[in-house]
N, C-alpha and C positions, 0 to 999 in steps of 0.2 A: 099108739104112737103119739107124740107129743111133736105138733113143728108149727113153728112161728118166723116172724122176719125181724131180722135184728139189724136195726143202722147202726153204721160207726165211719168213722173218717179216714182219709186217709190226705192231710193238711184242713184245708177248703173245699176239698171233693166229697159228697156225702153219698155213701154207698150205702148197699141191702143187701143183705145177708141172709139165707132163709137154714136154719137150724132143724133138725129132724133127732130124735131119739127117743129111748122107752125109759121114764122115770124109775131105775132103780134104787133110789135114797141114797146112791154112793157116784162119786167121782170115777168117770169113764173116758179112755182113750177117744180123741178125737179126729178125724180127717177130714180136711179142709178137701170142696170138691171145685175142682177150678172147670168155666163153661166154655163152651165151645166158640166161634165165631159171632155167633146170636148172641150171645149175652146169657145174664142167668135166667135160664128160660125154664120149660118144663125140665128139660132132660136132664138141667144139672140138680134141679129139686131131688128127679125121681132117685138119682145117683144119690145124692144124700141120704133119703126114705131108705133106700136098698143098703147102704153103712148102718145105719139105724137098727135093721132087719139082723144085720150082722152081730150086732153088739155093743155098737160103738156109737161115738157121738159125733151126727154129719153139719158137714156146717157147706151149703152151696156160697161162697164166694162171689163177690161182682168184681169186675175188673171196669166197667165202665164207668159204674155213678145209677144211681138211684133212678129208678125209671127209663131209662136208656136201654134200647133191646133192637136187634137186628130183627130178622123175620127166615122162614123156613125159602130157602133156594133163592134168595136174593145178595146174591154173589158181589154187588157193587154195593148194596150199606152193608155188608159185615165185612168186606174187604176194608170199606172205609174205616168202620169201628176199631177193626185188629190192626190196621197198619201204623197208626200213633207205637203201639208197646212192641211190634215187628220190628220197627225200626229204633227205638229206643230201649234197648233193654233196662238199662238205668233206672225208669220209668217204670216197665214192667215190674223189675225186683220191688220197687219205695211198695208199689202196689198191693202187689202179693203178699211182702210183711206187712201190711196195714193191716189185713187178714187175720194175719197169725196170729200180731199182736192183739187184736178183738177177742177172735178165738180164745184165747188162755186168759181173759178175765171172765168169763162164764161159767157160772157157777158149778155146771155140770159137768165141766173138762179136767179130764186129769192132763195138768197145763205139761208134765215133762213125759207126754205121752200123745205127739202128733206126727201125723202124716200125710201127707198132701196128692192127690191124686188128681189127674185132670182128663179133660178128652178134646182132642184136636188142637184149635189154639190153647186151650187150658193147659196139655200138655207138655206145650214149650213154656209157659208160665211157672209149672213145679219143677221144669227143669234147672229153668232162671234161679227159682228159689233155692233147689240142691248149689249151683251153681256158685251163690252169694254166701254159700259157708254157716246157711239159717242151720239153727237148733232143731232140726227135725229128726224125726226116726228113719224114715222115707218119704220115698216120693214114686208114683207110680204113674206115668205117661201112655197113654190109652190112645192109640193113633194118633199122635203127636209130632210135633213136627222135634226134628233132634239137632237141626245145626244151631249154633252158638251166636249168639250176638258180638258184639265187639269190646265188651266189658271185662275188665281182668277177674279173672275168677279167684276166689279164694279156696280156703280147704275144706271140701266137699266130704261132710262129715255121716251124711245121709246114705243110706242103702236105696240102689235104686232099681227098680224095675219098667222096660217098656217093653207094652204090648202092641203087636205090630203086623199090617197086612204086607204081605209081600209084594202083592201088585199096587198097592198106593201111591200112584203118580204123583204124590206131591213128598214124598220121602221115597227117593229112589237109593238102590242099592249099597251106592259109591256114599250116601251120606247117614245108611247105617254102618257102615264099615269106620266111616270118620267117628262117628260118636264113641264106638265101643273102645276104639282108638285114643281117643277124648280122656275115655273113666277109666281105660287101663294104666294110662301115663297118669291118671290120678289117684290111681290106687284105690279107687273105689269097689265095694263092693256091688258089682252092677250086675241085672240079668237081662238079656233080651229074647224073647219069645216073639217068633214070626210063623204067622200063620198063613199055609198055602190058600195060592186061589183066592186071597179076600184084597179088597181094597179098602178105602180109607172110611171113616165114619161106620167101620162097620158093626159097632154098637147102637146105632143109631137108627130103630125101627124106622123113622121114618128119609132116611137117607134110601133115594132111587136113582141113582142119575147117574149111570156106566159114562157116558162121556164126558163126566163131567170130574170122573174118578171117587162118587161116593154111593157106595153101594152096602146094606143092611147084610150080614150072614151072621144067622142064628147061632152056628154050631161054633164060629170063633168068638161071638160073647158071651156065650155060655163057657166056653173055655177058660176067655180073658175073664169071666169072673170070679172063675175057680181059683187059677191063678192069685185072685185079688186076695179069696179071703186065707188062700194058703199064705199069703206075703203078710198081711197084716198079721195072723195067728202069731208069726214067725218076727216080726218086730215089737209086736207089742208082749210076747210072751216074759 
């Protein structure tokens, strides 16, 4: 496996990017991997490393800026990090296609062949980007957050999938009900997959903190991954 860190802008703001795949001599679909609250930290790497694993070409995404990273269970700086593009979807979207737009000049991507996956705040990020009517194949939300910003959506042209704990106090019931609601009046082709008994971050080996509502289970990411590489097979076919 081949991975490296690529900057590219997004105006004045200089991001990092870290790139993971296996050099076949041909142009390969690519999934942008959007990170969690922390920033692009290990686990959005490892998330690209494992697309890579797949087939495909990962690309971990920053949403903050080049060097800027939150820290494992420090709730008041990655509150503070993610709350600028929480409250600014606007913002979030310019972001996300900074991204994209990177992504598809590399020379390894087959540019009319992306998908965007994310995990927690990542995954209201690919949702924004479904949202904004990008050129993408999908978009895959990994305990993600699913309510909408305040931003007029366009024509959500993206097949979407979220994978989902059922007891995850920070996405209760009533606001997966709103979402599915959301991409049916959109016409979207949407799936949502809820998994008993897990709560939120629960891909995230190192998520421990029941009160805190994030807690690791093996057996629903191993699930949600299957899921993943069933959905990719299935858009990028």
């Amino acid at each position: 496996m081949i991975t490296k860190t690529i900057d590219y802008l997004d105006g004045n703001t200089s991001l990092e990017g870290y790139l993971a795949y296996h050099d076949t001599g041909k142009v390969q679909p690519v999934v942008l991997v959007a990170h969690d609250w922390s920033g692009r930290r290990e686990m959005a790497c490892k998330g690209a490393e494992r697309i890579a694993d797949m087939g495909y070409v990962g690309f971990a995404l920053d949403m903050y800026g080049k060097g800027i990273f939150g820290a494992d269970g420090d709730a008041e700086k990655n509150g503070a990090l993610m709350a600028p593009f929480a409250q600014d979807r606007a913002l979030l979207r310019r972001r996300i296609t900074a991204a994209l737009h990177a992504v598809r000049q590399l020379p390894q991507v087959d540019a009319a062949k992306v998908v965007a996956m994310g995990y927690c705040f990542g995954g209201m990020c690919v949702l924004e980007l479904a949202r904004s009517g990008a050129d993408v194949q999908g978009v895959i939300s990994i305990h993600g957050i699913l309510a909408p910003g305040n931003v007029a959506n366009a024509n959500i042209t993206a097949k979407v999938l979220c994978l989902h704990g059922h007891d995850d106090p920070m996405v209760p019931p009533e606001q997966v009900l709103a979402f599915e609601t959301e991409m049916t009046q959109a016409n979207v082709d949407w799936q949502v997959h809820v998994y008993g008994g897990t709560m939120h971050a629960f891909t995230n080996p190192k998520a421990n903190n029941p009160g805190f509502g994030t807690v690791y289970k093996e057996i629903a990411a191993n699930r949600a991954y299957r899921s993943i590489e069933n959905f990719l097979g299935e858009v990028f076919s």
